[in-house]
C-alpha positions as CSV (number, residue, x, y, z in Angstrom):
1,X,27.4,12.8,-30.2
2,X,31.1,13.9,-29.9
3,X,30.4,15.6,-26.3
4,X,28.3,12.0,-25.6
5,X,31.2,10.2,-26.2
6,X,33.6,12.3,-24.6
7,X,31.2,11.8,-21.4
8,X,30.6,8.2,-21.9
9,X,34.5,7.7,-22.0
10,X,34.8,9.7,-19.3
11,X,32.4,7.9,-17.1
12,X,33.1,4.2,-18.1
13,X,29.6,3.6,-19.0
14,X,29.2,1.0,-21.1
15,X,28.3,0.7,-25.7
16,X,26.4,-2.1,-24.5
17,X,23.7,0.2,-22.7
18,X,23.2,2.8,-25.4
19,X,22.8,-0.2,-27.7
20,X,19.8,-1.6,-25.5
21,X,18.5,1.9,-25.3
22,X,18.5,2.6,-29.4
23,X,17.1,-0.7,-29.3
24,X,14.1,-0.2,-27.0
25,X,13.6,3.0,-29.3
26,X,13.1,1.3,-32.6
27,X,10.6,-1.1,-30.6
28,X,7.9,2.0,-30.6
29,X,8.6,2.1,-34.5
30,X,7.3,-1.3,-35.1
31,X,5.7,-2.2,-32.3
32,X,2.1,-1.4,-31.0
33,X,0.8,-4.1,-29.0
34,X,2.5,-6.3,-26.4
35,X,1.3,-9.9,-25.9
36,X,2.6,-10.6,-22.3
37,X,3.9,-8.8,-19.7
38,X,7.2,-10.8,-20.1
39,X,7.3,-8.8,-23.7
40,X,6.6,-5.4,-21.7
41,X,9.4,-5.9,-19.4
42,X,11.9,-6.1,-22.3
43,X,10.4,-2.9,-23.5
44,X,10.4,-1.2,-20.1
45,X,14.0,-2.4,-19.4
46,X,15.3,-1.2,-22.8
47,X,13.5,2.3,-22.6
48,X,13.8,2.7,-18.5
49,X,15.8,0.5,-16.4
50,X,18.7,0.9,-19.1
51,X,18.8,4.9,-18.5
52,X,19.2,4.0,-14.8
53,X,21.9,1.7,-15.1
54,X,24.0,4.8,-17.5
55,X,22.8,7.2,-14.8
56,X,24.5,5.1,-12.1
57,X,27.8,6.1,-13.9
58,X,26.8,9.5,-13.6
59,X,26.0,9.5,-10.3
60,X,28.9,7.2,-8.2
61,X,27.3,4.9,-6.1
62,X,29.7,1.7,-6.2
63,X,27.4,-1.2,-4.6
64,X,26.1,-4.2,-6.7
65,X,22.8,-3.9,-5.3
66,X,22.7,-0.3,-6.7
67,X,21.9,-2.0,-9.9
68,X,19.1,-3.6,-8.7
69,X,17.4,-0.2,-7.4
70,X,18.0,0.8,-10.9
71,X,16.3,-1.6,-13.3
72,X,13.5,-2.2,-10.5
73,X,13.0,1.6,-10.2
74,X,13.2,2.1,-14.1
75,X,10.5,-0.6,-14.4
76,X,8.4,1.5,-12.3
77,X,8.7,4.5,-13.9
78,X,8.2,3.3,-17.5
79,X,4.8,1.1,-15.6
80,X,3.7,4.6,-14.2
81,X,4.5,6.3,-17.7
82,X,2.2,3.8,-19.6
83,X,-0.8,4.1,-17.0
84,X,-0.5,7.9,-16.9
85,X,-0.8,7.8,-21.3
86,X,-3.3,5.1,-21.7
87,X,-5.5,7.8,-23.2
88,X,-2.9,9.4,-25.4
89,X,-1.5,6.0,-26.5
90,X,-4.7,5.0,-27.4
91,X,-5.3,8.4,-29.5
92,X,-2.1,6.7,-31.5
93,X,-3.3,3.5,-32.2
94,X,-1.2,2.2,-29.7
95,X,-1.7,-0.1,-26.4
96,X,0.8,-1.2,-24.3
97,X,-0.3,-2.8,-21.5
98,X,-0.5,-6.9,-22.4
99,X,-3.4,-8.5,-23.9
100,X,-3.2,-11.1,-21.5
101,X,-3.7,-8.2,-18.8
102,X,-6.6,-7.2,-21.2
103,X,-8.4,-10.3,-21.4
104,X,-7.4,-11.0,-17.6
105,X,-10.5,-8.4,-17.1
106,X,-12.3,-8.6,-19.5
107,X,-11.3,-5.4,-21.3
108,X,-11.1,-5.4,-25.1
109,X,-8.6,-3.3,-27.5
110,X,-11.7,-1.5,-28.4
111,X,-12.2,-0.3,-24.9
112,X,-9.0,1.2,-24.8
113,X,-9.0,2.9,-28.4
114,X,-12.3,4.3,-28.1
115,X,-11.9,5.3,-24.4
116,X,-14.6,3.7,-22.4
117,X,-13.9,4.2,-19.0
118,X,-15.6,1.0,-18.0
119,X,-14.6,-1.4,-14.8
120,X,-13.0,-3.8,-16.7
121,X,-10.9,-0.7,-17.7
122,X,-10.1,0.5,-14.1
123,X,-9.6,-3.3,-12.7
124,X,-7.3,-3.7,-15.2
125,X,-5.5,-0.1,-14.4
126,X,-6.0,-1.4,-10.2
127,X,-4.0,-4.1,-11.2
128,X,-1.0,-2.6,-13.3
129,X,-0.5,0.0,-10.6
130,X,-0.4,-2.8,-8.2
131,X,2.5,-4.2,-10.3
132,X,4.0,-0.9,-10.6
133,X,4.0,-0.6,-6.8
134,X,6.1,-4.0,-6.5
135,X,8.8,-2.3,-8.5
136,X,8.7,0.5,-6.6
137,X,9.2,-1.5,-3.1
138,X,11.4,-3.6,-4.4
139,X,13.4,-0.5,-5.0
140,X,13.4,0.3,-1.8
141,X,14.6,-2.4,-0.4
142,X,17.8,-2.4,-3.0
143,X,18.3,1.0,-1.4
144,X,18.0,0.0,1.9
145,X,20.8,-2.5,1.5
146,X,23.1,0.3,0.1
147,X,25.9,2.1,2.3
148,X,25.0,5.6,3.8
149,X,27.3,7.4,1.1
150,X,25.4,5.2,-2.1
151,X,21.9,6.3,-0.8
152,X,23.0,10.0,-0.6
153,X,24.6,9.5,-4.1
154,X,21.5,8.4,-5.4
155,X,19.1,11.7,-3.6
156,X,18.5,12.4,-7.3
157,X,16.8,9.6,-8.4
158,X,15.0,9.6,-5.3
159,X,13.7,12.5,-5.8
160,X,12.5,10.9,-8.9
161,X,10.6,8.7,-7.1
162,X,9.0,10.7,-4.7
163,X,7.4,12.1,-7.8
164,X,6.4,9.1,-9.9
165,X,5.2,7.6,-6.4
166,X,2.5,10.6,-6.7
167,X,1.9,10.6,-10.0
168,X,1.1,6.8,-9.3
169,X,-1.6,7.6,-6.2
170,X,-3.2,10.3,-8.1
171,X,-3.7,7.7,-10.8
172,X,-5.0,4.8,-8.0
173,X,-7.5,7.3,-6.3
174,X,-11.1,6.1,-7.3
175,X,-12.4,9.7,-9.3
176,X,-9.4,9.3,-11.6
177,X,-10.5,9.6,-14.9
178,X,-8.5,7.1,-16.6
179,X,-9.2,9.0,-20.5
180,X,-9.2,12.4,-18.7
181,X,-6.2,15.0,-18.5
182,X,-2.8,13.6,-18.0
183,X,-2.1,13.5,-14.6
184,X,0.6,16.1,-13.4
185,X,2.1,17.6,-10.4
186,X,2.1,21.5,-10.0
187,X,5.5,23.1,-9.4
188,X,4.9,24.1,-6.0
189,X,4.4,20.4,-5.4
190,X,7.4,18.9,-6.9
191,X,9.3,21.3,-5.7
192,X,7.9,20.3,-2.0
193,X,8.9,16.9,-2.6
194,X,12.5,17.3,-4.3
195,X,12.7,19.2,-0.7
196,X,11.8,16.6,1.6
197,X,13.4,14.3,-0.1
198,X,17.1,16.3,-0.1
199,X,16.5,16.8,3.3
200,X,16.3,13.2,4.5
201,X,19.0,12.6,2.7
202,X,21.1,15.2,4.3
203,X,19.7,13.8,7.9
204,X,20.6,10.2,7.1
């Protein structure tokens, strides 16, 4: 905590985050269900979104719009995340996706917590992604609108994205087993991507 402090001091980053951040902690202590996707957001910002907007510190870009490509790409990780762990969540009791969502498709809690793979399951699973996806372009085009010298300052987080991106298609194809292994990228592969993606930002 003392080196974290020196750091944060260091790097102006705000109490206020690491506040929102504890906070979004202690919501996995008491919470296990999540009514509407307005509630999830709060969650995914508090968890997700927040560790962006401390990493932009970290990282230097000075655009407005660079907080914007954080929170929306924060939200798309932490959407990925709970796709990618409906299994293991449920294995915990625990659900996150919103029960509006659920009865949206006609998917029960019991569905989930007993894994049955179902169609209502993988509509439901069609349809986060799809959400996730808007995060993800909407991300994009925050980038977009940054200066040359905040895109390159952000090749990290990028990189981030390349992989999450993947993660994400491997979970959309149509053979995904939604309560099978968690889906992962091989070395080789994230490596090949943290590559590309260094290199276009190098070119541009």
């Amino acid at each position: 905590m003392v080196s974290l402090a020196h750091h944060a001091n260091a790097l102006s980053i705000p109490k206020a985050y690491f506040e929102e951040l504890i906070k979004g902690v202690e919501m996995d202590l008491v919470t296990r269900r999540y009514a509407t996707f307005d509630e999830l957001s709060l969650y995914c910002y508090r968890v997700a979104s927040i560790v962006g907007l401390i990493c932009l510190h970290v990282f230097g870009p000075t655009s407005p719009h660079a907080q914007d490509y954080a929170v929306d790409l924060g939200m798309a990780f932490q959407l990925t995340n709970i796709l990618r762990d409906i299994g293991t969540d449920a294995e915990q009791g625990r659900i996150y996706l919103p029960r509006e969502d659920l009865s949206r498709f006609g998917c029960s809690e019991t569905d989930l917590l007993q894994r049955k793979d179902g169609p209502q399951v993988r509509e439901l699973v069609r349809f986060e992604a799809g959400r996730a996806r808007e995060y993800y372009a909407k991300a994009q085009a925050a980038l977009e609108s940054l200066p040359p010298g905040d895109r390159r300052a952000l090749t990290v987080a990028e990189i981030m994205r390349a992989v999450y991106s993947r993660i994400l298609e491997r979970i959309e194809r149509p053979d995904h087993r939604v309560f099978g292994p968690r889906v992962r990228l091989s070395t080789s592969n994230r490596l090949a991507l943290a590559t590309g993606v260094w290199l276009r930002s190098r070119v541009s």
